[in-house]
N, C-alpha and C positions, 0 to 999 in steps of 0.2 A: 747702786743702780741695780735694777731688778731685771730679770729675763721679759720682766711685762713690759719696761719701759721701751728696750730692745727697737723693738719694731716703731714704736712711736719716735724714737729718734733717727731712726733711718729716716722716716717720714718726712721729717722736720729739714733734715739736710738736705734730700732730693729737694723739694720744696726753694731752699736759700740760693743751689745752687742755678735752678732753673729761672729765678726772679736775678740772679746775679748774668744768667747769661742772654735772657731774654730785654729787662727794661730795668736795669741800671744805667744807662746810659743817661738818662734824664737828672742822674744825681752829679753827673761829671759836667761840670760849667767846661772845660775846653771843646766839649763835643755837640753844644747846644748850638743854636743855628745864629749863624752871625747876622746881627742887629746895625742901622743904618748911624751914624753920631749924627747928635742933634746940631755940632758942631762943625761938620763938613755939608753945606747946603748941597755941593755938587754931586754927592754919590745920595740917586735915588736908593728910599729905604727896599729891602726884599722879604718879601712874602715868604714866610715858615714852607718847606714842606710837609705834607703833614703824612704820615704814613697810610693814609689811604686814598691820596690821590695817584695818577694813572703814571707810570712810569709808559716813555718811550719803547716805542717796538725794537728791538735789535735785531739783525740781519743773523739768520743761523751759523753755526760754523758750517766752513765748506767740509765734506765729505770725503773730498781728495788728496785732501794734501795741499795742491796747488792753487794758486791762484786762479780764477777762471779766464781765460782770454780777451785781451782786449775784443769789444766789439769793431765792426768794420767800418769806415768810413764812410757817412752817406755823401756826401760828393765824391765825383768820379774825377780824379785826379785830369789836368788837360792836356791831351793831346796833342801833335802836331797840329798848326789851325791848315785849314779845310781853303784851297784856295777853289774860288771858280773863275769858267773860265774866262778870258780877257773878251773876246767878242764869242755871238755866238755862232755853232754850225754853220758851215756854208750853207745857202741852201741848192741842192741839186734838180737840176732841171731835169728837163729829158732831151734826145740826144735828137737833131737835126737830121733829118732824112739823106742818105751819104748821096744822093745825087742832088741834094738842092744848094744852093750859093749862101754861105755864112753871111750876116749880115754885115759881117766888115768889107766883105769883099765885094757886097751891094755898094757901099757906100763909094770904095776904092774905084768902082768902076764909075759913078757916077761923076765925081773928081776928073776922072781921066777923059771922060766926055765933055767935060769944061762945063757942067752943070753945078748949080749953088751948095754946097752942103756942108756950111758952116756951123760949127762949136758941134761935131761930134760926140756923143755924150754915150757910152757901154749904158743901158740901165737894163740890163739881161735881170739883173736880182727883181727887178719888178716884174717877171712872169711868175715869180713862186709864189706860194699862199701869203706871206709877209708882206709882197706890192700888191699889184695888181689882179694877180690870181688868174691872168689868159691861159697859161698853161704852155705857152710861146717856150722855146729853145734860147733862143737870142732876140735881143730887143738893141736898136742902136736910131736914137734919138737926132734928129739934127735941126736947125733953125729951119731946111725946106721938109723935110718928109723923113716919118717916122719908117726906118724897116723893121717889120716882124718875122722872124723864120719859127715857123710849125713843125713840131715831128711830124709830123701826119697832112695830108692836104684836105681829109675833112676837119681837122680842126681849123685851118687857112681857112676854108671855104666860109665855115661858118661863121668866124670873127667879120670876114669881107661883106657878108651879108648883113651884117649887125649893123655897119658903118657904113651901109648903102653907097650910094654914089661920091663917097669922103675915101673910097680905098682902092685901090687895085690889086688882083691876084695872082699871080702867077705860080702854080706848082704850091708847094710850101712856103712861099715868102709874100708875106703881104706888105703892099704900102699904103701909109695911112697918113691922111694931110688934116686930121682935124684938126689939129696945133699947129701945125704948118703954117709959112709964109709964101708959100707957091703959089701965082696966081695957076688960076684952071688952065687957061692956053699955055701955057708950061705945061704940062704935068704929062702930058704924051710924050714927051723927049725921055723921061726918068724911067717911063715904063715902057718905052721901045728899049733902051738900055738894059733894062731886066730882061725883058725878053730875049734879047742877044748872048745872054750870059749863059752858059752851057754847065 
């Protein structure tokens, strides 16, 4: 061997070993891509890779070291449940002028004068926005005559005049027979009794 050939057989080795590490693999049958048997119907055959189709993306490595943390739950875990309340607010009237007669104590008197005033009936809640919306303090319902007690005697007044010749007034307390079972000739006995009450 000559100092010429030298260099041409380095050549040659580079060469063998870059073909032995690049695409020999194609001469080794254990490394070739496995083939479907004609004899097992149930394993579909598969498609060669071929080295220039598109491999999957991989996820980088992390930078930290660590794992990154769990994210957070989008549901908000649950709470105590939320009760509401059983009925609601009372509702609050306004207060009865301290010198005028509560309407129980219209009715109590009228009782005691031996006058009709059957199936007594509270419906005070029906002055607030929820009933009837007068604006009444006390409201006390009976089979002969409704009594209304007023904060105010311009509010008495003016409900009196609504209900025309159906009411009587006196002070803050009005009585009103539109539902009522009282004949008319009655009805001066109930309001001479108001009148009397201090």
């Amino acid at each position: 061997m000559t100092l010429r050939s030298v260099p041409a057989v380095a050549v040659l080795l580079a060469a063998v070993a870059l073909t032995a590490g690049c695409g020999g693999d194609d001469a080794d049958p254990s490394r070739a891509a496995p083939t479907a048997s004609p004899a097992s119907p149930d394993v579909a055959p598969t498609a060669a890779v071929s080295p220039s189709a598109p491999t999957p993306p991989v996820a980088p490595p992390s930078t930290g070291g660590a794992p990154p943390p769990p994210a957070a739950p989008s549901v908000v875990p649950p709470g105590p449940p939320q009760r509401r309340p059983a009925s609601p607010p009372p509702v609050v009237l306004p207060k009865r002028p301290s010198g005028a007669p509560g309407a129980k104590q219209v009715v109590d008197a009228f009782r005691a004068a031996g006058l009709k005033v059957a199936h007594p009936l509270d419906r005070s809640v029906d002055c607030g926005p929820d009933g009837l919306g007068l604006g009444c303090s006390e409201l006390i319902a009976t089979d002969a005559v409704t009594v209304y007690v007023f904060p105010d005697e311009t509010s008495a007044g003016d409900i009196a005049e609504t209900w025309g010749g159906q009411s009587y007034r006196r002070g803050a307390v009005v009585l009103n027979y539109l539902e009522a079972k009282t004949p008319a000739a009655d009805r001066p006995r109930y309001e001479k009794v108001l009148d009397g009450l201090r």
